[in-house]
C-alpha positions in Angstrom: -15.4 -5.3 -30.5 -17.4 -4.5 -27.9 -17.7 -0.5 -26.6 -15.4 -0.8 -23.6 -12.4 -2.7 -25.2 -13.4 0.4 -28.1 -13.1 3.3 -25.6 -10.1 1.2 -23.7 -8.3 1.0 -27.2 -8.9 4.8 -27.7 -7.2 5.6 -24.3 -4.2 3.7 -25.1 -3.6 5.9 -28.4 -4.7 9.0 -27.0 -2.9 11.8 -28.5 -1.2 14.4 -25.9 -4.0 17.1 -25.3 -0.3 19.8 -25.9 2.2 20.0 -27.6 4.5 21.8 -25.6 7.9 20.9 -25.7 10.3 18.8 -22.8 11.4 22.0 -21.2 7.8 23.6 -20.5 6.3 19.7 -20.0 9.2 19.5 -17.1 7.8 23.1 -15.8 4.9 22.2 -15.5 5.1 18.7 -14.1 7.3 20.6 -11.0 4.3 23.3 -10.7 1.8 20.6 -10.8 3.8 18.5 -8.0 5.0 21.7 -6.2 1.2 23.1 -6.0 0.4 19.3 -4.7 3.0 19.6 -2.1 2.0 23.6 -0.8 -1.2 22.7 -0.5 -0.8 19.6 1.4 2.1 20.9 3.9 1.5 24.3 4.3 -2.2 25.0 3.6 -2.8 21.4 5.0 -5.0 21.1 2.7 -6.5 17.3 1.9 -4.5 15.3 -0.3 -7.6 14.3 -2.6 -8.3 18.6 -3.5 -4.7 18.9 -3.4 -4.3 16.4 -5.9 -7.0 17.7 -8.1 -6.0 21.5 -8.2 -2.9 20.4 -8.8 -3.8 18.5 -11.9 -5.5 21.9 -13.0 -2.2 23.3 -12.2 -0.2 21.1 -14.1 -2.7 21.3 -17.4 -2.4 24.9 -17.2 1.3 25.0 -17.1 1.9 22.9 -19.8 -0.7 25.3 -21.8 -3.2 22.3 -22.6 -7.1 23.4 -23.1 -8.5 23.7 -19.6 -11.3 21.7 -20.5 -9.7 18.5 -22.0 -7.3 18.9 -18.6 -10.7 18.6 -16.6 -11.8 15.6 -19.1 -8.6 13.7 -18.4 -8.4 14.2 -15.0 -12.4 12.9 -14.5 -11.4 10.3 -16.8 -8.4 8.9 -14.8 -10.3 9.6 -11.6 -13.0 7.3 -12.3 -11.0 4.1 -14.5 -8.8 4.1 -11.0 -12.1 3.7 -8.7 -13.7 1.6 -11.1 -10.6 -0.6 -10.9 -9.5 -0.8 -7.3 -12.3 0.8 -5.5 -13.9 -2.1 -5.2 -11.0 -3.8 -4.0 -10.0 -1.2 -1.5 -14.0 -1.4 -0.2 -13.8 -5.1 0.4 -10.1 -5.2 1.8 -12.1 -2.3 4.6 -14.7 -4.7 5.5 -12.5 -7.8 5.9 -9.9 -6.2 8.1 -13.7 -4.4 10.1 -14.2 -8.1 10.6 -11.2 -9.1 11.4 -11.2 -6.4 14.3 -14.3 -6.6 15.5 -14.8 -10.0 16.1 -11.6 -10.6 18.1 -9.7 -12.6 15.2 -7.1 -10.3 15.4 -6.4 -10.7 19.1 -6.8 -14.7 18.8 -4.1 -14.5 16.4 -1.8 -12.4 17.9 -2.5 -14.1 21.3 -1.7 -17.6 19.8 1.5 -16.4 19.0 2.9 -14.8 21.8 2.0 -17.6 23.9 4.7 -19.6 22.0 7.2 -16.7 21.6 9.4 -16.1 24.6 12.6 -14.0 25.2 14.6 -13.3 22.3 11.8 -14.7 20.1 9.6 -12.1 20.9 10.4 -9.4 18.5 10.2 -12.2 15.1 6.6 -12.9 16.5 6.0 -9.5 16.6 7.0 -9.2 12.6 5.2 -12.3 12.0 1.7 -10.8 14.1 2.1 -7.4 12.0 3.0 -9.0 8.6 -0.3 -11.4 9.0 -2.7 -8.9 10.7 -1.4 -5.7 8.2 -2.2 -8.1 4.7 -6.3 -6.7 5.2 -5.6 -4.0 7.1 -4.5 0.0 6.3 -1.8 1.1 8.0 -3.3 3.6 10.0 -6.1 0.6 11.5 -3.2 -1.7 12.1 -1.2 0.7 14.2 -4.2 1.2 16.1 -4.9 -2.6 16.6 -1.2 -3.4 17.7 0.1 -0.6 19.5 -2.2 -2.0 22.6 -0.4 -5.4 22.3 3.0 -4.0 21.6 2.9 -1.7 24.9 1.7 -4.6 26.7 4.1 -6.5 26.0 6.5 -4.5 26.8 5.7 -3.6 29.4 4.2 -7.0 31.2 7.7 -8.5 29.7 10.1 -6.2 30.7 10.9 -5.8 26.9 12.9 -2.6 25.6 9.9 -0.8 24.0 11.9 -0.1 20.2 12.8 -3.8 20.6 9.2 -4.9 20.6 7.3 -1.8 18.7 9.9 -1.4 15.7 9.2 -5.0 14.4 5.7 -4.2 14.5 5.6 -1.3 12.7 8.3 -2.6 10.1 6.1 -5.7 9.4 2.9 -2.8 8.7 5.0 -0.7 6.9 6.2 -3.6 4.4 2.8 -4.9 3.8 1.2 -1.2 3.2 3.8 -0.7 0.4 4.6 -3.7 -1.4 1.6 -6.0 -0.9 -1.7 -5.9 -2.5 -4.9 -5.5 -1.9 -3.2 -2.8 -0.1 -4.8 0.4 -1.9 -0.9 1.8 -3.6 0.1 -1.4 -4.8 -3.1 -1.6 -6.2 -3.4 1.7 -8.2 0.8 1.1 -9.7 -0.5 -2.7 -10.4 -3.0 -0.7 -12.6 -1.1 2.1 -13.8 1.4 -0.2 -15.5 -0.8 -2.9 -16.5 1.7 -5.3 -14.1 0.1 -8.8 -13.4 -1.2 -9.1 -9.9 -0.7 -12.6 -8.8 3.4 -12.4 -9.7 3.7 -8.6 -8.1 2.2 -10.3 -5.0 4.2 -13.2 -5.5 7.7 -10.8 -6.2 6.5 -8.8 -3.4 6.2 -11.4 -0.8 9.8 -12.3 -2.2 11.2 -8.9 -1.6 9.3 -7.9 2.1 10.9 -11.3 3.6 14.3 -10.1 3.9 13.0 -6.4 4.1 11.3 -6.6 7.2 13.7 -9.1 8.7 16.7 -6.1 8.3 14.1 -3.0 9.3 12.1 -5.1 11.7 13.9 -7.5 14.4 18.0 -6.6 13.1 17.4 -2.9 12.9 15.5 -3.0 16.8 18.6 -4.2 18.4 20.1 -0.8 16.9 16.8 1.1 17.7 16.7 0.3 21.5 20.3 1.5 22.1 19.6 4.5 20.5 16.4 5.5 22.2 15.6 3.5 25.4 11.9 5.1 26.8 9.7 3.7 29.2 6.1 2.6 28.2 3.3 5.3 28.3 1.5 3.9 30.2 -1.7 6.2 29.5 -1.8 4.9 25.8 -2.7 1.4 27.0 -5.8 1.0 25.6 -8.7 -1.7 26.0 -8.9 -4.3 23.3 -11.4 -4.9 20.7 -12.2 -8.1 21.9 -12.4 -7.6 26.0 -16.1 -6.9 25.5 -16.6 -10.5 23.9 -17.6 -13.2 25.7 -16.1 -15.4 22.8 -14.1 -15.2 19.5 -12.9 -17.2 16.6 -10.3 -19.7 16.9 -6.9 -19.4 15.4 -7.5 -21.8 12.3 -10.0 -20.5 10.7 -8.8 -16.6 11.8 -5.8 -17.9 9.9 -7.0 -19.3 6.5 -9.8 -16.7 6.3 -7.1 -14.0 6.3 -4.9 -16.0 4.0 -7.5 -16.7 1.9 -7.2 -14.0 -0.9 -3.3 -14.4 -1.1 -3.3 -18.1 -1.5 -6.3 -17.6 -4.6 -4.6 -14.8 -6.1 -0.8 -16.4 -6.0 -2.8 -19.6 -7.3 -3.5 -18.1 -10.1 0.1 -17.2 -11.0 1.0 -20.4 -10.4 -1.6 -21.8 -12.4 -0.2 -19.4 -15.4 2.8 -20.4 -15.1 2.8 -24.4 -14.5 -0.4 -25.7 -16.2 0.0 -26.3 -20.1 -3.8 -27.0 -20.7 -4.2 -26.1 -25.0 -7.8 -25.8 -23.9 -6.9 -23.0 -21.4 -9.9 -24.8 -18.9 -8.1 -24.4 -16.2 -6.5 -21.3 -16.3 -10.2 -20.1 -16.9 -11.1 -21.3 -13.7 -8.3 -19.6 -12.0 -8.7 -16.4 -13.9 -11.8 -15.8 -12.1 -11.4 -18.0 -8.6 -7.7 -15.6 -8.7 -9.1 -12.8 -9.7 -8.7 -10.2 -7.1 -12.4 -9.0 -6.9 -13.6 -12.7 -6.5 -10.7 -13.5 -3.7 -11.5 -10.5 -1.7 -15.0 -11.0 -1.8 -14.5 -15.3 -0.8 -12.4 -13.9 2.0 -15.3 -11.6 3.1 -18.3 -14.3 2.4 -16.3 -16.8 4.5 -15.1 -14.4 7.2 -18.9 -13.7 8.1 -19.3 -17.3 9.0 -15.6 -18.0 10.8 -14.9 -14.7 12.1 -18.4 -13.1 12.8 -20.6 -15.4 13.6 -18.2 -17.4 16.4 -17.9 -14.1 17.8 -21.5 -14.5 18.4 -22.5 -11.5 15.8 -26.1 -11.8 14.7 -26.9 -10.6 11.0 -27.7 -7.0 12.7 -24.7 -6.7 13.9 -22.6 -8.1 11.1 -24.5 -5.3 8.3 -23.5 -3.4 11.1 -19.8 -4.3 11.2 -19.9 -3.9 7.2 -20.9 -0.8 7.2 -18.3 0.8 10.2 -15.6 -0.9 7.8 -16.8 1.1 4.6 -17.5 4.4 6.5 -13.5 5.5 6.8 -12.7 4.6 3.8 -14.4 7.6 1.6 -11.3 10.0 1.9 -8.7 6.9 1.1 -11.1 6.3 -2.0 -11.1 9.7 -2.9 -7.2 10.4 -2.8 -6.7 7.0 -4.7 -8.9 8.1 -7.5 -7.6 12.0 -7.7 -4.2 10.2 -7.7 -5.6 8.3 -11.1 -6.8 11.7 -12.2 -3.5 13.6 -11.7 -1.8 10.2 -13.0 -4.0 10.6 -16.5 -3.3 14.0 -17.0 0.1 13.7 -17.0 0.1 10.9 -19.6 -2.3 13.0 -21.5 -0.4 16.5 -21.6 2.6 14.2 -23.2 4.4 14.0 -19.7 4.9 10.2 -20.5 7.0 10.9 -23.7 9.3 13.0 -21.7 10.3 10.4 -19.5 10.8 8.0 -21.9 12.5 10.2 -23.6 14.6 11.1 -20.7 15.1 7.5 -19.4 16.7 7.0 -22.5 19.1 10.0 -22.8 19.8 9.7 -19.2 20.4 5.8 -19.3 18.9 5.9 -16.0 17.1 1.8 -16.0 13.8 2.2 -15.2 13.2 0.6 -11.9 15.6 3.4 -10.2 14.3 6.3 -12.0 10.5 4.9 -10.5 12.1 4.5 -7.0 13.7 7.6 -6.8 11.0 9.6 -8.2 8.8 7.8 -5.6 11.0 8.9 -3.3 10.7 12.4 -4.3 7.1 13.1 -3.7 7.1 10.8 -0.4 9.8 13.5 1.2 7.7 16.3 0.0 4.2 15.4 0.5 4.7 12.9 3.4 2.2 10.1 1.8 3.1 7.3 0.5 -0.1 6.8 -1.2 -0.3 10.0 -3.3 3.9 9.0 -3.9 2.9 5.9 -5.4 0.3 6.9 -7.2 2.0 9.8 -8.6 5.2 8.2 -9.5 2.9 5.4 -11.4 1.7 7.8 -13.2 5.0 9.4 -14.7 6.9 6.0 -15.5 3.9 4.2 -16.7 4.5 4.4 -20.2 7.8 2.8 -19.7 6.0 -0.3 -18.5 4.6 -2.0 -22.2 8.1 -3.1 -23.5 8.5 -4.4 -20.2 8.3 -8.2 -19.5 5.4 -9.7 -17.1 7.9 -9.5 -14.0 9.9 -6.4 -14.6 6.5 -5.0 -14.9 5.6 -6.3 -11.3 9.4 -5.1 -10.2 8.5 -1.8 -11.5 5.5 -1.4 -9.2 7.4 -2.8 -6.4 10.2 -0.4 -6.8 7.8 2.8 -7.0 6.3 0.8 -3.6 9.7 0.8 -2.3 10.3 4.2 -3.3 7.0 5.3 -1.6 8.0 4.7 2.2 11.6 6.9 1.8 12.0 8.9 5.5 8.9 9.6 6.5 9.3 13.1 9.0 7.3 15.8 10.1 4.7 16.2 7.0 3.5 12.7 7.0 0.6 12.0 9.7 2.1 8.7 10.3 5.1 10.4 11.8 3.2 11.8 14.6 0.5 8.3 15.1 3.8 7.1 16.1 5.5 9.3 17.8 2.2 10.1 19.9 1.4 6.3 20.8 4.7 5.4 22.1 5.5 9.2 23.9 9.0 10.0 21.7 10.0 13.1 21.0 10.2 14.1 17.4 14.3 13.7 17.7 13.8 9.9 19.1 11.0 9.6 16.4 13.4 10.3 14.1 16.0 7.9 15.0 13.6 5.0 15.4 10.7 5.4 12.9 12.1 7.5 10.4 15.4 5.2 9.8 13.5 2.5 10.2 11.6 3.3 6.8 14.4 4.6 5.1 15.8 1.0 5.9 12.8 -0.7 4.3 12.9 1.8 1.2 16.5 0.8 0.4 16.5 -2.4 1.1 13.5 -3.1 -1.0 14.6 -1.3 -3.7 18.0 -2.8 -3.5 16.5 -5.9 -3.6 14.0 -5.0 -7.0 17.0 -4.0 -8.6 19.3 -7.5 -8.2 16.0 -9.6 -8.9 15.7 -7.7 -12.3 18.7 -8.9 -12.9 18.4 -12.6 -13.0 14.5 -12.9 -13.8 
């Protein structure tokens, strides 16, 4: 046995570093959460110190040895980097590429030439859905907003009835679709198999952002009719170009890492090879590492160099894309640390203990305390990888898909009402000149809609697979 799968088999019997009981464990979890959300809403404070004082917190509380608090929570921050940093890196540089070299203007250009009247809000979904699988949420509100104002404006379009879709088609992919960077610390959390979450989760954001997206806009636009700012219309990434990628290979390079990593759920799941060649090959071709990477290899040569990048430009490129990532990184990995301390101060017990007085099933206890931290610290990343944390240890009696349902519902969970405290809130609210009422009506619903309806959904899947 070699010394990783050793120190890996160690972790999983760890014994709690306290042995306080459930009433101070609860105490101290609420300190530990409540000192996450002061610091983050009142101090402002960023998420990735909050996070970490807050573990300190939360150690303390439940009266474990300060210094085995610090070990766990180094020890969780650096398995969640090592697993997903990586992941989170690549995903950066893909959607840097995607950007830069004007893909993601062919492709949105492509299809609004064939979307017309009362098509144009499902192209909108389809434009986000397709440009937000590489991209973070905050890039791809930056990237579309331009477009969406423009069309508006240059088609006479109610603004809600062309920006909602948009941001619901973002919105789904940033919380229920790897490689985003939550999906990817819960997938890891509760040891769920990637390629079927992403296959569940595609399953679940279909009918999600159809209700949030172009249904809910009709609703949107009576409620708040604005006119375009037109001071937030922005030049686009590719008006400097003299020429860009064409839609094809834009296309298949972005698709790229789905279609290797859902290949190798398929492959799991249909191929009865004895010899296990095959699945093998798909273990690594599917893994998510190697189909990020492909995706980045092959966008160089269909995204950056028809762009007319030379190499200088595209190390260049590279680099931009890894540059913003450092705080997302960060946060991530203190959310792995605060996630290991609480397994490690006995937290995990407690909730199976809880789950099982309570008969609360699993996937709504993981979406509702999801929702929980969201509506208090206003990031959906530090919700997911908070609330991963707690219900992971009711994860390993858990079949392969309930396990992916589980991460999908804490996913779900993580995009509950976002108002006032999340930075989102005000990206929005900013870009397309609402007040904080209108903002409220719009935006806000609109994510409560995905959060429900996502969840919903989880919940009736887990019961008939």
């Amino acid at each position: 046995m070699t010394r990783l799968s050793v120190e890996m088999l160690a972790a999983d019997t760890v014994e709690p570093i306290t042995s306080a009981g459930h009433a101070q464990l609860g105490i101290a979890v609420l300190a530990g959460i409540a000192v996450i959300v002061l610091l983050i809403t009142k101090f402002k404070l960023h998420a990735f110190l909050a996070l970490t004082i807050g573990s300190l917190a939360l150690g303390a509380a439940a009266g474990a040895p300060l210094d085995k608090v610090i070990t766990s929570f180094t020890t969780g921050l650096g398995s969640t980097v090592a697993s997903v940093g990586v992941l989170i890196a690549l995903g950066a540089t893909l959607g840097k590429l995607l950007a830069d070299s004007g893909g993601a203007d062919q492709i949105v250009d492509t299809i609004l030439a064939r979307a017309k009247g009362r098509a144009m809000p499902w192209a909108m979904v389809l434009i986000a859905s397709v440009i937000g699988l590489p991209l973070f949420f905050e890039v791809g509100i930056v990237l579309l907003i331009p477009v969406v104002l423009m069309v508006a404006k240059r088609g006479n379009y109610s603004l809600m009835r062309i920006g909602i879709p948009a941001l619901a088609g973002l919105s789904v992919m940033h919380g229920l679709i790897p490689p985003h960077p939550g999906p990817l610390v819960a997938i890891d959390a509760v040891k769920a198999n990637l390629g079927v979450t992403l296959a569940l989760g595609v399953l679940v954001a279909v009918p999600t952002v159809v209700i949030a997206g172009p249904l809910f806009s009709k609703v949107a636009a009576r409620w708040v009719d604005v006119p375009v700012p037109d001071r937030m219309i922005q030049p686009r990434p590719s008006e400097e170009l003299q020429r860009r990628p064409g839609f094809g290979p834009t296309l298949a390079t972005v698709l790229l890492p789905v279609v290797l990593m859902l290949s190798k759920a398929l492959v799991d799941i249909v191929v009865d090879d004895p010899a296990k060649t095959v699945q093998r090959v798909f273990d690594v071709i599917g893994s998510p590492l190697i189909a990020l990477l492909a995706a980045v290899l092959v966008g160089i040569f269909t995204l950056g160099r028809p762009a007319g990048f030379s190499k200088q430009r595209i190390s260049q490129t590279v680099e931009k894309g890894l540059m913003p990532i450092a705080g997302i990184l960060l946060i991530v990995g203190a959310g792995g640390g605060f996630k290991q301390t609480l397994i490690d101060c006995g937290v995990g017990q407690m909730i199976l203990d809880i789950s099982k007085d309570w008969s609360i099933p699993a996937l709504l206890l993981a979406w509702l305390i999801a929702v929980a931290i969201r509506l208090a610290t206003g990031s959906a990343t530090v919700a997911t990888v908070s609330a991963a944390g707690l219900v992971a240890p009711l994860a390993p009696d858990m079949s392969t898909t309930h396990a992916a349902l589980l991460v999908l519902a804490i996913g779900a969970g993580s995009l509950f009402f976002s108002h006032v405290n999340d930075a989102g809130f005000w990206l929005v609210k900013e870009y397309f000149g609402l007040s904080v009422g209108q903002t409220v009506k719009t935006w806000s619903v609109m994510e409560t809609i995905i959060s429900v309806v996502a969840g919903g959904l989880v919940l009736l899947l887990s019961l008939v697979i």
